[in-house]
C-alpha positions in Angstrom: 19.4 77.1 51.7 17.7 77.4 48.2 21.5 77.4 46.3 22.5 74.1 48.5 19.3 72.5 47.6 19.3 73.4 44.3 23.2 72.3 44.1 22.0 68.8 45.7 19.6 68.6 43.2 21.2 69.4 40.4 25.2 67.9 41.2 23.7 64.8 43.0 20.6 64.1 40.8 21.5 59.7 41.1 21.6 60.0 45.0 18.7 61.7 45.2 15.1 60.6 43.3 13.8 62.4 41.0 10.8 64.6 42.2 12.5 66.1 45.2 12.3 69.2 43.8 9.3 70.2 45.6 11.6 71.2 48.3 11.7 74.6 46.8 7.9 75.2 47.1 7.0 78.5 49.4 7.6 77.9 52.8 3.3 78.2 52.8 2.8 74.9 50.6 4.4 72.7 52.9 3.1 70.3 55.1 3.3 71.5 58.6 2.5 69.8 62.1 2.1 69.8 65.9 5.3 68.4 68.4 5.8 67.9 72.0 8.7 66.2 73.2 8.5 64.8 76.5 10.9 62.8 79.0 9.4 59.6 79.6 10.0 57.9 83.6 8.1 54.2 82.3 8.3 53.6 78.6 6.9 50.6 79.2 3.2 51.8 80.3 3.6 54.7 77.8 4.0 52.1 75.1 1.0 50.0 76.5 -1.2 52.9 76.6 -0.4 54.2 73.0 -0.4 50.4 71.7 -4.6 50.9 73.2 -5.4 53.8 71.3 -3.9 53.1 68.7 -5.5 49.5 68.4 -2.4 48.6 66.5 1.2 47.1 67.4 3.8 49.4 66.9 6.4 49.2 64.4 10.0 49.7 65.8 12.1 51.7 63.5 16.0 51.8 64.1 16.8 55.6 63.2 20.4 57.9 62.6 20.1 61.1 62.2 23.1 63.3 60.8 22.4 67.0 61.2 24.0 69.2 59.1 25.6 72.8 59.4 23.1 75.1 57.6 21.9 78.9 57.9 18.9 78.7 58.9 16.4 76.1 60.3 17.7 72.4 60.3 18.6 70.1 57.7 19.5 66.3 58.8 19.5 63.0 56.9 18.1 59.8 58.3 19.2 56.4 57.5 16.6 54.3 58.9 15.8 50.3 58.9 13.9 48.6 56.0 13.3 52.2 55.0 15.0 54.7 52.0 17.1 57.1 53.5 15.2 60.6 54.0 16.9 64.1 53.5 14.7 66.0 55.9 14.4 69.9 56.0 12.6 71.6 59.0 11.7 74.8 61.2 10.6 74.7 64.5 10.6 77.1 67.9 12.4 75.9 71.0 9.7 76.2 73.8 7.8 74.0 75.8 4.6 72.6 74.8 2.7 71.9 71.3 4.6 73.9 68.7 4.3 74.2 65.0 6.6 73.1 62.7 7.2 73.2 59.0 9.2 70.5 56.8 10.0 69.2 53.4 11.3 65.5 53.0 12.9 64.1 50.1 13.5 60.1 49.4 17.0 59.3 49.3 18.4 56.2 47.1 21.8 56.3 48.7 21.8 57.4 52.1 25.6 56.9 53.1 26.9 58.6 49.9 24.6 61.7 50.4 25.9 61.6 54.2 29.7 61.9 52.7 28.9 64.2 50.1 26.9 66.5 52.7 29.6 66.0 55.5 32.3 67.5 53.3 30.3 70.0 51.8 28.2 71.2 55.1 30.0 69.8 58.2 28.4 67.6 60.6 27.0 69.1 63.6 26.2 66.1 65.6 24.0 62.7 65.0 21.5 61.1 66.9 20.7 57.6 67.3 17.6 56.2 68.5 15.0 53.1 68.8 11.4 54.3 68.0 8.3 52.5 68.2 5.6 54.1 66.3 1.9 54.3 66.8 -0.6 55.6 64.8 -3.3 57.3 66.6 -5.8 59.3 64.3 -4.0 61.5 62.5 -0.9 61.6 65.0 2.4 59.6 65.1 2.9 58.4 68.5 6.6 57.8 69.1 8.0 56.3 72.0 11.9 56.6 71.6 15.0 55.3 73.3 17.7 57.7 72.2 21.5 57.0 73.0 22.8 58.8 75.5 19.9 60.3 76.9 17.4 58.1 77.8 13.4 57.5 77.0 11.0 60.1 75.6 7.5 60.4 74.0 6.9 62.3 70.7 3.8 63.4 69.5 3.6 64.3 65.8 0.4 66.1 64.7 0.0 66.2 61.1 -2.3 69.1 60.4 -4.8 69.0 57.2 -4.9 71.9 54.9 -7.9 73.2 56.7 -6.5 72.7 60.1 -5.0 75.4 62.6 -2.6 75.6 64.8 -4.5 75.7 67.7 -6.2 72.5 66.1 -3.6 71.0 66.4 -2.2 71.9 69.6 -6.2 70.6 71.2 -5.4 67.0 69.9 -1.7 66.8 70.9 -2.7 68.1 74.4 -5.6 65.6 74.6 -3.3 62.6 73.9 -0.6 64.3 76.7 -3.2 63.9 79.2 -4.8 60.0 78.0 -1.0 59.3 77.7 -0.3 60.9 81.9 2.1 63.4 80.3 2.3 66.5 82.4 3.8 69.8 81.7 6.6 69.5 83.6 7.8 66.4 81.4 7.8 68.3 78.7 11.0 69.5 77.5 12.2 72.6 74.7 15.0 71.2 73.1 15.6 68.7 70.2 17.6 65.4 70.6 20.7 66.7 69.2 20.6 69.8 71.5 20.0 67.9 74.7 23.4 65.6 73.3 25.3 68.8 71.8 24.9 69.8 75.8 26.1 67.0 77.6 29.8 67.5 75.3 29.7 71.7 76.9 
């Protein structure tokens, strides 16, 4: 992962903006946060509900994401609407509940010609399109998504502090499960592109 990062950054420097190279920092100095995904039986009151606590309308943001054939963890771009493209780097367990996951992001100024250049360098392993309204709620990103070919589900994206566990974390997503009528056996393991990646076995 460091050489194709460092090959990105170094063959691809007008795609990609200058200051990305942070994405070779220690696995320790990233930011890290708190996920459940969830399947979601009435968007409609889940979005109501997270519209309330958030005391905000939700933005809707209009999402592809092209994952990428890499050795370890996941590496994916996403070309998203009135937004730069983001080249987004990230580990994260498959199991069921909170779980901690740690990323690096870098701001894209081209998003389609990175997605050619990394699709022939890489391979694609599959993409994932979606329609995601966003809520703010304290320090977590609510996300209430309609992906394409599966269906409705509710995100929860806990982004820890420095001083912050874990376990911190995993307290305030649980809370906002149970104000949001989320119960454990909504909550599902596997990420977007491994529920589609399924339905082609």
């Amino acid at each position: 992962m460091r050489a194709i990062v460092m090959s990105i950054k170094s063959r691809f420097a007008h795609v990609v903006k200058p200051g990305c190279h942070f994405l070779l920092r220690r696995f320790s100095a990233m930011p890290r946060n708190v996920e459940i995904k969830a399947k979601l039986p009435n968007p409609t009151k889940s979005s109501e509900v997270a519209k309330t606590l958030s005391g905000k309308e939700g933005s809707l943001l209009v999402q592809e994401d092209t994952f990428f054939t890499v050795p370890q963890g996941r590496l994916k771009l996403r070309i998203e609407s009135n937004s730069k493209a983001k080249l987004i780097q990230y580990n994260r367990p498959d199991k069921e509940g909170p779980k901690l996951s740690d990323f690096c992001i870098a701001l894209v100024e081209d998003g389609e010609s990175l997605k050619t250049t990394l699709t022939r360098a890489l391979g694609v392993v599959g993409i994932v399109k979606k329609h995601r309204m966003l809520y703010l709620v304290g320090q977590t990103r609510v996300h209430i998504d309609e992906v394409e070919g599966l269906g409705h589900f509710l995100e929860l994206e806990v982004m820890l502090e420095d001083s912050q566990t874990e376990q911190d974390g995993q307290a305030i997503a649980e809370d906002l499960m149970k104000k949001l009528n989320v119960s454990e056996s909504d909550l599902i393991t596997n990420a977007y592109i491994d529920l589609l990646l399924s339905l082609k076995k």
